[in-house]
C-alpha positions in Angstrom: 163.5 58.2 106.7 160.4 59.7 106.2 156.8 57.5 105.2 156.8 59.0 101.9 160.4 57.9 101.0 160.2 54.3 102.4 157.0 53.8 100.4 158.8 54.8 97.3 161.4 52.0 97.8 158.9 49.5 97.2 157.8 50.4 93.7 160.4 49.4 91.0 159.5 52.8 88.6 156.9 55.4 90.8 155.5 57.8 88.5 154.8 61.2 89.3 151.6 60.6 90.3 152.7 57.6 92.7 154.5 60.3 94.6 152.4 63.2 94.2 150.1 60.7 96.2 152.5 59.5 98.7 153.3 63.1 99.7 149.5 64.0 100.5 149.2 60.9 101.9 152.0 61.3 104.4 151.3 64.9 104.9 147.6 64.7 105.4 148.4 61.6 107.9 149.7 63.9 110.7 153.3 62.9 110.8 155.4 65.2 108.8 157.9 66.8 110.7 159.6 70.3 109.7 162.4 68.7 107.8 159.6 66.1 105.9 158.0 69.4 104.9 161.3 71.1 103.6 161.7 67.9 101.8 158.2 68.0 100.0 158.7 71.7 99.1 162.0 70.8 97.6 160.0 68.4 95.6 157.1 70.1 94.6 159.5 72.9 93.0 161.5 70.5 91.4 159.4 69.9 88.3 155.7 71.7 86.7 154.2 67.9 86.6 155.1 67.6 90.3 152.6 70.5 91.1 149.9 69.8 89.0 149.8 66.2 90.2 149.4 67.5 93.7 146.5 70.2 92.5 145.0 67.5 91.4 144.7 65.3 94.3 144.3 68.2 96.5 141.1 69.6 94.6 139.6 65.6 94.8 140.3 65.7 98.3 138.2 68.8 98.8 135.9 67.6 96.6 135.6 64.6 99.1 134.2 66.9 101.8 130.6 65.5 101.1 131.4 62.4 101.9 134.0 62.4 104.7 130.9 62.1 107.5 129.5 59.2 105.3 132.7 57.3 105.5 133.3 58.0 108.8 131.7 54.9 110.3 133.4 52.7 108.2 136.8 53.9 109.2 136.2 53.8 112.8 135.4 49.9 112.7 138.1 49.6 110.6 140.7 51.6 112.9 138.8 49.4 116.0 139.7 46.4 113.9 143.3 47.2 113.6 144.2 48.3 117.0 142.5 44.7 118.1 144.6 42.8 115.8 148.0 44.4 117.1 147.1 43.9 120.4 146.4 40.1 119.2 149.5 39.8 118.4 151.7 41.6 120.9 152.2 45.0 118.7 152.1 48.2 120.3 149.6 51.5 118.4 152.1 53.1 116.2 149.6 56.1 115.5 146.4 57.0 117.7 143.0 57.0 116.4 142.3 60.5 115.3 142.7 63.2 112.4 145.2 62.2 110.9 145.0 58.8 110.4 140.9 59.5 109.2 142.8 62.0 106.3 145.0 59.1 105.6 142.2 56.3 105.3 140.2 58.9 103.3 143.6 59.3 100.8 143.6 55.8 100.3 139.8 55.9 99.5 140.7 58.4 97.1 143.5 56.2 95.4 141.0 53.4 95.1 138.9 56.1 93.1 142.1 57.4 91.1 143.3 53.7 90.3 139.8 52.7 89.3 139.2 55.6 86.9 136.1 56.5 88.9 136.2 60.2 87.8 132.5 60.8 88.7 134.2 63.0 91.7 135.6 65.2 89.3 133.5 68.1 88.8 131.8 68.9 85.7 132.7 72.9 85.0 130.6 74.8 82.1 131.0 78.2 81.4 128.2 80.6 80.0 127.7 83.8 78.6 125.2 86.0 76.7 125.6 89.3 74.6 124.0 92.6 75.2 120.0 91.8 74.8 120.5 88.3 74.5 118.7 85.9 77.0 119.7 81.9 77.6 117.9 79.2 79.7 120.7 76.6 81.1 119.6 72.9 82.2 121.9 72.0 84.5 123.3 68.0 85.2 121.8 68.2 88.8 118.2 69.3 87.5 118.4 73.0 88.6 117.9 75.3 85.8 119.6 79.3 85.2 118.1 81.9 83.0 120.8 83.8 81.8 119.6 87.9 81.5 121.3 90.2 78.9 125.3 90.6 78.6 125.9 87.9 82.0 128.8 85.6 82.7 129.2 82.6 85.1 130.6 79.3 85.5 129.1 76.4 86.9 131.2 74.0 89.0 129.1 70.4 89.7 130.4 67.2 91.4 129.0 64.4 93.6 129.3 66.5 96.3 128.9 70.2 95.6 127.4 72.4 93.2 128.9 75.7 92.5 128.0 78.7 90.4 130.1 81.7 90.2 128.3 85.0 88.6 130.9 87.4 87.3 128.4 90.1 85.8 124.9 90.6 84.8 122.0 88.7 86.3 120.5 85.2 86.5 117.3 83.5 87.8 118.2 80.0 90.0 115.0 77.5 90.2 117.2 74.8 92.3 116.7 71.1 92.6 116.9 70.8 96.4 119.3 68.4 97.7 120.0 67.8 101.2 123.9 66.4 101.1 124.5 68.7 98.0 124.6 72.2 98.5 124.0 74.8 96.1 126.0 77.9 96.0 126.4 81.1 93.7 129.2 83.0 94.2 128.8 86.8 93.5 131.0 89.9 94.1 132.8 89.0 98.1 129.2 87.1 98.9 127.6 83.8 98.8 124.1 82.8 98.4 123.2 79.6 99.7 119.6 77.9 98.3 117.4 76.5 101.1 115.4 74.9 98.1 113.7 78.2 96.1 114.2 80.2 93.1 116.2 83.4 93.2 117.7 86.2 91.2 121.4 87.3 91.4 122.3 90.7 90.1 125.7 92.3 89.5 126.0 96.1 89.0 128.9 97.6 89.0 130.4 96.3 92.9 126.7 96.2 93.9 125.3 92.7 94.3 121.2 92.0 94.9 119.8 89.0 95.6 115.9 88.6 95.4 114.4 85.7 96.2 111.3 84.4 94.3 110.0 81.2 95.9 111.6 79.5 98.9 114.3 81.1 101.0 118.2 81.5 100.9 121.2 82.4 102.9 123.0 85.0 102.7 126.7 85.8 103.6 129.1 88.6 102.4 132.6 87.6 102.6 135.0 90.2 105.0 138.7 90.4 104.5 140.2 89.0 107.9 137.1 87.2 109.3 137.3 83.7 109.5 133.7 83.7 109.5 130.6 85.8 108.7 126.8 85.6 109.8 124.3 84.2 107.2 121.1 86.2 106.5 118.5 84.6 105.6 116.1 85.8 103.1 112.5 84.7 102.1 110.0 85.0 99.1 109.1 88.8 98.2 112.7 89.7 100.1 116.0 91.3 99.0 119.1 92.3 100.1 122.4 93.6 98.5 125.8 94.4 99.5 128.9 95.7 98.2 132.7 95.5 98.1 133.3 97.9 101.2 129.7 97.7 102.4 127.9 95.7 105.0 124.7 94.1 104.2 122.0 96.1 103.5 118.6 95.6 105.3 116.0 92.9 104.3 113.4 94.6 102.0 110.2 93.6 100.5 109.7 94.1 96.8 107.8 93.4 94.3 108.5 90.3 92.7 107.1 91.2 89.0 109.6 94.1 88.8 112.4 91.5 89.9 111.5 89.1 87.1 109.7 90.8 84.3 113.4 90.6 82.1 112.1 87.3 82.1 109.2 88.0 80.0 111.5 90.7 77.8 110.2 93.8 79.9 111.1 96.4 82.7 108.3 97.7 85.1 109.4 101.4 86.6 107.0 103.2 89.1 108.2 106.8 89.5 112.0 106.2 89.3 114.4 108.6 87.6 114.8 109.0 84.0 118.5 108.4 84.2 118.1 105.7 86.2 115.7 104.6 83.6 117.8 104.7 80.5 120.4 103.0 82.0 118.2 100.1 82.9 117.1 100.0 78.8 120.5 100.3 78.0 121.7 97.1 79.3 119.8 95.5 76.5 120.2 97.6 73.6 123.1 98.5 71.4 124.1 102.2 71.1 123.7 104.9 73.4 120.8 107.1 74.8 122.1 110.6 76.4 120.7 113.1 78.8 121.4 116.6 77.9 120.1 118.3 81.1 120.2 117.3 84.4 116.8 118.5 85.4 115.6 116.1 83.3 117.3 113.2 84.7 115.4 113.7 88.0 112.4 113.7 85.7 109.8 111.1 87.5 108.9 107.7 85.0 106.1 105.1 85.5 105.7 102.1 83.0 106.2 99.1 81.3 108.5 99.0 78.3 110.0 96.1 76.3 113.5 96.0 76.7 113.9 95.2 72.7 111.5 98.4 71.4 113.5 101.2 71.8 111.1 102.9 69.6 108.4 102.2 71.2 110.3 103.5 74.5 111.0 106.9 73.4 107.9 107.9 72.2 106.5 106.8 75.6 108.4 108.7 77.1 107.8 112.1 74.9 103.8 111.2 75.5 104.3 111.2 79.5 107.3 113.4 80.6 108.3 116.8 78.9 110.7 115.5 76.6 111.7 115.2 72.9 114.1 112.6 71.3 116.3 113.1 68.3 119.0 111.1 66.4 122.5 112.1 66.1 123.5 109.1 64.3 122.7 105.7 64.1 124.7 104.7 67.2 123.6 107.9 69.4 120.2 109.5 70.8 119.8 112.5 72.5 117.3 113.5 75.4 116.2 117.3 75.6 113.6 119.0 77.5 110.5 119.9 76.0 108.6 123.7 76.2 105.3 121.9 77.8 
């Protein structure tokens, strides 16, 4: 009979959690055979509760990463204290000191935590979004703080011992509180960016993801399909890099950090970049649509600083420094023709 069943004989009514947490703790302790396995499949199948019970435990258990090499310590002198009592009197080792028996000390840690109600562990998960044009400053429960720029999504994900952010479109300024035994991690596109104590910006576009970083450094990883493992980049102040879905990193480049961040202050700085590319940029903040009618002119050459919520004011720079006219089709469109000049 398997550990998990004889441990059930000695409760009079286990719930579903009682077993959920016998299985992990029998499979985590190194001992399952095949059969055991087949037997906790069968299990797991047999009823929704039975899964979710196990989620559960096996998303604290990963949560417990942080603190598996604080603990470790404890459960070697407690393993040395065991083996010296059967030996005291006249039992042979049932299980070596190793793995598994550190996963299954580290389960019952985690039932004293369950049983107690100590849900500290569990991670705190916001999510957060702004509308095109809209901006939002987040104070997050670790200290760290996120500046939300227009139409952006993400979630945060914060526990004792990890904190999280995934970005699923638009952009976002991190100022991290540094913590040694706590890393911070965004999650963007197939990359991660890992804070080495700094402030950075995030950007998704389309598949393309930048990172910038502002004060400090960070680390860098894009995620492959098939490799196990990938090599960090590491990125200081004045530095970016971006990547893509089907793209290696891109090399390290210094930029100016004003242009990075002056969304911040409700502007965008161009120095002789495309019209098209442009009016794309001022339409991430503004409702409606601005069209090109001639390709010539999106090659058209445009130095500047605009605010990102006058988009008369925009125009009517532009007519004053590149040949071109504006005019209204209706309230939701605006048209961009050349000019005779």
């Amino acid at each position: 009979m398997s550990n998990a069943n004889r441990q059930s004989e000695h409760s009079d009514t286990p719930s579903v959690a009682d077993h959920a947490l016998q299985w992990f703790t029998f499979l985590q302790s190194g001992d399952a055979t095949g059969a055991d396995r087949r037997r906790f499949r069968s299990w797991l199948g047999a009823d929704a509760p039975h899964r979710q019970e196990f989620e559960k435990l096996s998303t604290l258990w990963a949560d417990l990463d942080g603190a598996k090499s604080l603990l470790h310590d404890d459960l070697t002198r407690a393993a040395l204290d065991g083996e010296a009592a059967a030996h005291r009197h006249g039992y042979r080792t049932v299980r070596r000191w190793g793995a598994g028996w550190v996963s299954a000390a580290l389960v019952s840690c985690l039932l004293v935590i369950v049983a107690g109600g100590y849900w500290l562990i569990s991670p705190e998960v916001m999510e957060y979004r702004t509308a095109k044009g809209e901006q939002q400053t987040v104070a997050l429960s670790d200290g760290s703080m996120v500046r939300l720029n227009t139409a952006t999504a993400l979630t945060t994900n914060i526990s004792m011992f990890h904190r999280t952010v995934v970005l699923r479109e638009g952009e976002a300024y991190f100022s991290v509180s540094h913590e040694q035994n706590r890393p911070f991690e965004v999650m963007a596109g197939n990359g991660v960016i890992r804070d080495v104590g700094t402030r950075f910006v995030v950007r998704c576009e389309d598949e393309k993801i930048t990172v910038t970083v502002v004060e400090g450094a960070v680390d860098v990883q894009r995620l492959a399909k098939g490799v196990s493992t990938a090599q960090w980049q590491r990125l200081t102040a004045g530095e970016q890099v971006s990547y893509e879905q089907h793209r290696i990193l891109s090399s390290i480049e210094k930029v100016s950090l004003a242009t990075s961040t002056a969304w911040m202050e409700g502007k965008v700085i161009f120095e002789e970049r495309p019209l098209s590319e442009v009016v794309r940029e001022i339409g991430r903040y503004q409702a409606g649509e601005i069209r090109i009618l001639d390709s010539q002119v999106e090659a058209l050459k445009v130095s500047g600083v605009f605010g990102v919520n006058d988009r008369e004011g925009f125009l009517k720079a532009l007519e004053r420094a590149i040949p071109v006219k504006f005019s209204r089709v209706n309230r939701e469109l605006i048209v961009l023709e050349r000019t005779n000049d």
